[in-house]
C-alpha positions as CSV (number, residue, x, y, z in Angstrom):
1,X,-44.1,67.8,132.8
2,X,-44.4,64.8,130.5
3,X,-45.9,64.4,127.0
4,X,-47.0,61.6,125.2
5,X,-45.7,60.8,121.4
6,X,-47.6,58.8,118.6
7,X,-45.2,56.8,117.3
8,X,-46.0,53.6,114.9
9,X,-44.3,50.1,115.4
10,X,-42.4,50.6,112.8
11,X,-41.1,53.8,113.9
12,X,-40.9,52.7,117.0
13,X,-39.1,49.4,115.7
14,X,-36.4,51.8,113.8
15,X,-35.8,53.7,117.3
16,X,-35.4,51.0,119.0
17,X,-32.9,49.4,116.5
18,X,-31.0,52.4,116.4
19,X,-30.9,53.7,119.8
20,X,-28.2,51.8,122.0
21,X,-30.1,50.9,125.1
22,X,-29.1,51.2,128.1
23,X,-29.8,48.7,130.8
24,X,-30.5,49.8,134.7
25,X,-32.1,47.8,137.7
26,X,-34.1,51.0,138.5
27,X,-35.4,54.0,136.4
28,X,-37.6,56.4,138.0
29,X,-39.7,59.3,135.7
30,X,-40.1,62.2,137.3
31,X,-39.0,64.5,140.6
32,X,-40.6,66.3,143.2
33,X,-41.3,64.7,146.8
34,X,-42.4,61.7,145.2
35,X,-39.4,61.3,142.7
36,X,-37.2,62.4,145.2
37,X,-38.1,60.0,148.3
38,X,-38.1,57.2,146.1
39,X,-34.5,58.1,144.6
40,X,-33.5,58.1,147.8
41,X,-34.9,54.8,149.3
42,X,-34.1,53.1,146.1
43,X,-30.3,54.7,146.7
44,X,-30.3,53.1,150.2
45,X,-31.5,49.8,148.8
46,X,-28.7,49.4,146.2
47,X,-31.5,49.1,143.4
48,X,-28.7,52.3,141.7
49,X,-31.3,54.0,140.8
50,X,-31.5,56.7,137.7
51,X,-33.4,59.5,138.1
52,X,-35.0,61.9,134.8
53,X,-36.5,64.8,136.1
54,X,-38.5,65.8,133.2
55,X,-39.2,69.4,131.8
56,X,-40.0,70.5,135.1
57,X,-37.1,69.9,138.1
58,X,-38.9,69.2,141.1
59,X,-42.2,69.4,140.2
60,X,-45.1,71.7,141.3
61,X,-43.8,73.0,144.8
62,X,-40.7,75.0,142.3
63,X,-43.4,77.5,141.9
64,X,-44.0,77.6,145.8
65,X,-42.7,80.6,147.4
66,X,-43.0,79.5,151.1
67,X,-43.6,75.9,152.4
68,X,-45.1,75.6,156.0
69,X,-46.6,72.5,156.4
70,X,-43.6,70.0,155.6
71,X,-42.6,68.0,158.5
72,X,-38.8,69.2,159.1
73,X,-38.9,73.0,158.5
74,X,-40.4,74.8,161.7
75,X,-39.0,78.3,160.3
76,X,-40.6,77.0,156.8
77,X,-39.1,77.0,153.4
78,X,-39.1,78.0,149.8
79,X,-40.1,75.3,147.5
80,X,-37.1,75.7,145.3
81,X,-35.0,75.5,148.4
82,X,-36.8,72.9,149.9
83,X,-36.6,70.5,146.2
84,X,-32.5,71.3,145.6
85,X,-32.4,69.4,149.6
86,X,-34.3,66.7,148.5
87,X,-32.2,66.0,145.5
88,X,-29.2,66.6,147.3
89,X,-30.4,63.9,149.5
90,X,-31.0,61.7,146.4
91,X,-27.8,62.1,145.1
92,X,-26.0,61.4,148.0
93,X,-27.0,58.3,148.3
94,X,-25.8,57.7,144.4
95,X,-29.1,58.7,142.6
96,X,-28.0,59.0,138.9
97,X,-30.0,62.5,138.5
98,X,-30.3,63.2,134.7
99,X,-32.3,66.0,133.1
100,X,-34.7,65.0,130.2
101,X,-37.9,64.2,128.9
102,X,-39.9,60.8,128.8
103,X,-41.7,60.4,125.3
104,X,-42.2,57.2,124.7
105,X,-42.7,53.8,126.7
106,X,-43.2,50.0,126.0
107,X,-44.0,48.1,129.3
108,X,-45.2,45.3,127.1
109,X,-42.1,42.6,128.2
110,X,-40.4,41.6,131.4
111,X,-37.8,44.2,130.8
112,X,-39.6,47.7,130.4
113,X,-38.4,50.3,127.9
114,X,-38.4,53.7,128.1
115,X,-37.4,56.4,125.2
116,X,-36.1,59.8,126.8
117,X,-36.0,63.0,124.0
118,X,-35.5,60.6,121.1
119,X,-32.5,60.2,121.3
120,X,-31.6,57.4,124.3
121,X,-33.3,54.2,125.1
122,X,-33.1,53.0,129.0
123,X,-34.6,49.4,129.5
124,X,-35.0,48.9,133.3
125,X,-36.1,46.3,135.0
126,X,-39.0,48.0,137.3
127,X,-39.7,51.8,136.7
128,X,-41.3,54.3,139.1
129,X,-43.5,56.9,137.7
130,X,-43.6,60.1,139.9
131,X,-44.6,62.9,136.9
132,X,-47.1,64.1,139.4
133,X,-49.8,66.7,137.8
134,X,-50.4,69.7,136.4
135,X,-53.1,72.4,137.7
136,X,-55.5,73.5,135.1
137,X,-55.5,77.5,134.7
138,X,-57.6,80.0,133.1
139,X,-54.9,81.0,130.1
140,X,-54.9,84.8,131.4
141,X,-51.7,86.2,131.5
142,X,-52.0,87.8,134.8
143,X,-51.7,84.5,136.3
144,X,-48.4,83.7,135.3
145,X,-47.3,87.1,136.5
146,X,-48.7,86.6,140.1
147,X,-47.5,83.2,140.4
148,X,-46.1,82.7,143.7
149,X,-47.3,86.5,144.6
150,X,-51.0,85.7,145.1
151,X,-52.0,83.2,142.5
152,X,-52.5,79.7,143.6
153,X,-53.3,76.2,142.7
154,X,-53.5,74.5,146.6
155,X,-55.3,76.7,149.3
156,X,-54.6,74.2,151.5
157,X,-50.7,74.9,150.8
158,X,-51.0,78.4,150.5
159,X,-54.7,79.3,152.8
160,X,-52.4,80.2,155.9
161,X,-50.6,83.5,154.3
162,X,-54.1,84.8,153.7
163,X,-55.7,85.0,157.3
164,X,-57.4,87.8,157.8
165,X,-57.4,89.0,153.9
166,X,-60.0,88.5,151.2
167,X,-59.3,86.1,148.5
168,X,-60.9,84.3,145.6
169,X,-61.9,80.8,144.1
170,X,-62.2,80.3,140.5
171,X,-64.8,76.8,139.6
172,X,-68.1,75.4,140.4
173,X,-67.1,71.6,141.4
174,X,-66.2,69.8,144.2
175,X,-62.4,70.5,144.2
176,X,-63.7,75.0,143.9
177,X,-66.5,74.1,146.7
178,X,-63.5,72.4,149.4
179,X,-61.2,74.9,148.6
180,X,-63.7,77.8,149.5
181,X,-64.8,75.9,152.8
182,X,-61.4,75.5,153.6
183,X,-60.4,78.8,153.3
184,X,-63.3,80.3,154.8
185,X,-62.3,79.2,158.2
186,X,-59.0,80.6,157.7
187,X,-59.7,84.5,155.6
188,X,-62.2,87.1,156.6
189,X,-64.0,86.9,153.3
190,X,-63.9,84.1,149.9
191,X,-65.6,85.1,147.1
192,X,-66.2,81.8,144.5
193,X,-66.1,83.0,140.9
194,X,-68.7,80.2,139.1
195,X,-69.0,81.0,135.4
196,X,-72.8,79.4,135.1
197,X,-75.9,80.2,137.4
198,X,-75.3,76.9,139.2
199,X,-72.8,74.4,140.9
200,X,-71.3,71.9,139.4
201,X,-70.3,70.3,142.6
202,X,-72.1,67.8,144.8
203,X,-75.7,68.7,146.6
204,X,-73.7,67.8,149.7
205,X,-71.1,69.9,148.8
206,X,-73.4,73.3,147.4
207,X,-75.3,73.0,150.9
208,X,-72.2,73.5,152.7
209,X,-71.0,76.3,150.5
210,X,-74.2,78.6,150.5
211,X,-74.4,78.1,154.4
212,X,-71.1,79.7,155.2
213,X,-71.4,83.8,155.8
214,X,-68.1,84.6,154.4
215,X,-68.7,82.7,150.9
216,X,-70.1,85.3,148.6
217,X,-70.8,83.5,145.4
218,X,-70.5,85.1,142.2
219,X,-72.7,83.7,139.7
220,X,-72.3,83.9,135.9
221,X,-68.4,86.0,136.6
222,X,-65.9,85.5,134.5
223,X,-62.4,86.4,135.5
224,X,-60.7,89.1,133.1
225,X,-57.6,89.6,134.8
226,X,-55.6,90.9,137.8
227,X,-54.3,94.0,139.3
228,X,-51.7,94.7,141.9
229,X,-48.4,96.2,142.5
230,X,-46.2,93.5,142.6
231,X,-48.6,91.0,144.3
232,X,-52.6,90.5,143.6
233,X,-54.5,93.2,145.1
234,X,-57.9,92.7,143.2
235,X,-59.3,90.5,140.2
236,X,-61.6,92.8,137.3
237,X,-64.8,90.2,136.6
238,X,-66.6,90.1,133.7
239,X,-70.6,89.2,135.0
240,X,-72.8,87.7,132.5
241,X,-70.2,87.8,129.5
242,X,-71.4,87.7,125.7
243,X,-75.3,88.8,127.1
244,X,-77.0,91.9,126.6
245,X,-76.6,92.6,130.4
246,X,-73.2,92.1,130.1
247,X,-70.6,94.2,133.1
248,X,-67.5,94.7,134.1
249,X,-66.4,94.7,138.4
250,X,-63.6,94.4,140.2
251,X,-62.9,93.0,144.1
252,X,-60.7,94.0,146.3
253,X,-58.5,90.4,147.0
254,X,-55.2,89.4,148.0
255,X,-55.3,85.7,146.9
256,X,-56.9,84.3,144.0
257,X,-57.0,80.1,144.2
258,X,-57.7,78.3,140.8
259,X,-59.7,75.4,141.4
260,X,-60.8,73.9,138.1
261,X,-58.5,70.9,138.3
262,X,-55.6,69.0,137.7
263,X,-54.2,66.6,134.8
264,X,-52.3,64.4,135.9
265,X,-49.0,64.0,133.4
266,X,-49.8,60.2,132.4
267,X,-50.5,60.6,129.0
268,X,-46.9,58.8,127.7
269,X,-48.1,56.2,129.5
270,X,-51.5,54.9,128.8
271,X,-51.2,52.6,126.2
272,X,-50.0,50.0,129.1
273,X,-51.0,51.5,132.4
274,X,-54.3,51.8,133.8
275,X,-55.8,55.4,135.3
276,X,-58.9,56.5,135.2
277,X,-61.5,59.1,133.4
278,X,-59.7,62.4,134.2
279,X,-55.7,60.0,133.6
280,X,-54.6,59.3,137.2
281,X,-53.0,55.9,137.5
282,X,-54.6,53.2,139.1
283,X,-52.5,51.3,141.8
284,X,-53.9,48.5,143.9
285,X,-55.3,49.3,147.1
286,X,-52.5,50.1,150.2
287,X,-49.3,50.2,147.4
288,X,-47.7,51.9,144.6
289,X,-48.6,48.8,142.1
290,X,-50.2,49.1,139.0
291,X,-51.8,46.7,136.2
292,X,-48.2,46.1,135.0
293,X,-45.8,43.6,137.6
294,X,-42.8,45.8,137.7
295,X,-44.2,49.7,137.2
296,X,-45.1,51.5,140.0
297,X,-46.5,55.1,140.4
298,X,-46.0,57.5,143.7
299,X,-47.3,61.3,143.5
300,X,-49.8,63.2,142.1
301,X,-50.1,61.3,139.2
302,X,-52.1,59.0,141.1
303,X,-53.5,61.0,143.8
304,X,-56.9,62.8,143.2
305,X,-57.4,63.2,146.5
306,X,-54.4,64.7,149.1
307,X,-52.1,66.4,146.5
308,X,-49.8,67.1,149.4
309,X,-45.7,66.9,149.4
310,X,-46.1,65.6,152.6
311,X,-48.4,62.3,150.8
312,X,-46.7,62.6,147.7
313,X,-42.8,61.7,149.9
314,X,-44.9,58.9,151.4
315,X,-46.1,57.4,148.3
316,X,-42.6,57.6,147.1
317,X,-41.2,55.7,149.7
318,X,-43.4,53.0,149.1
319,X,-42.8,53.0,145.4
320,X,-39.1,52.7,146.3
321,X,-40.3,49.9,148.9
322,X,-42.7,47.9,146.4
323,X,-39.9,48.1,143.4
324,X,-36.9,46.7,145.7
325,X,-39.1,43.8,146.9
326,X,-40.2,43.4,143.3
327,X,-37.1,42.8,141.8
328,X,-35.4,40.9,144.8
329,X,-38.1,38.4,144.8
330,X,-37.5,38.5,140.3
331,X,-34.1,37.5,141.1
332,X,-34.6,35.2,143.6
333,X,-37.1,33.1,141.6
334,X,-34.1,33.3,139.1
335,X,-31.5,31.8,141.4
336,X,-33.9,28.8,141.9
């Protein structure tokens, strides 16, 4: 996780002056498949790359128990397990892995600065954002407490433990409409909490939804909380909250999928990079380039669309790909 700080030029004039930068060919913001993949290609490639993981080591799969669909693992793996390989990887091939936070950048010159916890200045000459995203959740406390035993951002990660079993979608959008088609051809039942009488998502998208037998929608719920003994076992609904006909329910589930969103960890970043409405950078078409000749972005942080680890490691390789072509042609112009 990243966060953006408000700092004025003069303050950030005074940081800068009395912060001893330090000067690398390659810096890379972030971990997780993308952060990771492009350590190591930019390892390979002698770019020496250094690596700050952010608040978060390894990003969003940390909170994965089990990881099936990664190329590699036919037994699977935890996502823990499966991150502390990647950055072994990395750092075999001489990643400088650091822990800290990004908080502050200036891409505005050739040589790109970046301030990490206030207290060290890098300047590299390309940097590769890979802070990925961060799911939106309700703000319940059950969820945190089911994490990884029922509660889930990605059904298409998670969808498979749940075949056969009933489970639950929280939003009214496109992203809560996928996720129930998906998992309906995978669970016996999906219920799709939707907190207003309607759906937010597409016409093409509601079609779909109320065709399908085993999508019950649940208009105008609310979820309250969950119940289980160690993993989810049922969700207790408020239906039609702050009305006169207001109720209280509960279903029987054994996975409930949050699918309100994601916001993508850019913030620290926007006063030089492009993204768009929701914050995920914008990269030119087919690579990991953005507005800025030198800063590249891999991950979820500017993918709306896949959110895979399996996409994410790809778009890190070409990150790694883009910034060691980058900076040999730089220093071949140089040479001239």
């Amino acid at each position: 996780m990243f966060k953006s700080l408000n700092v004025d030029d003069k303050t950030s004039n005074s940081m800068s002056s009395s912060l001893e930068a330090e000067k690398v060919k390659c810096l890379i913001i972030g971990s997780g498949p993308a952060g990771y993949t492009a350590a190591i290609y930019a390892a390979r490639a002698n770019l020496n790359p250094v690596m700050v993981e952010g608040l978060q080591p390894g990003g969003q799969l940390t909170t994965t128990t089990e990881v099936e669909n990664f190329p590699g693992y036919p037994k699977g793996i935890t996502g823990p397990e499966m991150m502390e390989d990647l950055k072994a990887q990395a750092i075999r091939f001489g990643t400088d892995v650091r822990w800290g936070l990004a908080v502050k950048v200036d891409f505005s010159g050739t040589i790109h600065k970046v301030w990490i916890d206030d207290k060290k200045l890098i300047e590299a000459e390309a940097v590769i954002i890979a802070t990925g995203a961060t799911a939106k959740y309700l703000g319940i406390d059950d969820e945190k407490k089911y994490t990884g035993s029922g509660v889930s951002a990605c059904a298409t990660c998670d969808g498979f433990f749940y075949r056969g079993k009933n489970v639950a979608v929280v939003g009214g959008g496109d992203t809560a409409a996928e996720e129930a088609i998906y998992l309906a051809g995978l669970v016996n039942k999906v219920y799709l909490i939707v907190r207003r009488n309607e759906l937010r998502a597409s016409k093409v998208m509601q079609d779909r939804v109320l065709r399908i037998k085993n999508i019950e929608v649940l208009w105008e719920h609310q979820t309250k909380g969950l119940i289980g003994n160690g993993v989810v076992e049922g969700a207790v609904l408020w239906m039609k909250k702050g009305t006169p006909e207001e109720k209280e329910t509960t279903i029987k589930i054994d996975g409930f999928f949050l699918a309100i969103g994601h916001q993508p960890n850019s913030d620290f970043v926007k006063d030089f990079i492009d993204t768009d409405e929701v914050g995920y950078i914008k990269t030119v078409p087919g690579t990991s380039k953005t507005n800025v000749q030198g800063i590249f972005a891999c991950g979820d942080v500017q993918d709306s669309i896949y959110r895979q680890a399996v996409t994410a490691a790809g778009s890190g390789c070409m990150a790694a790909i883009d910034a060691e072509r980058y900076l040999s042609d730089k220093h071949s112009k140089l040479l001239i």
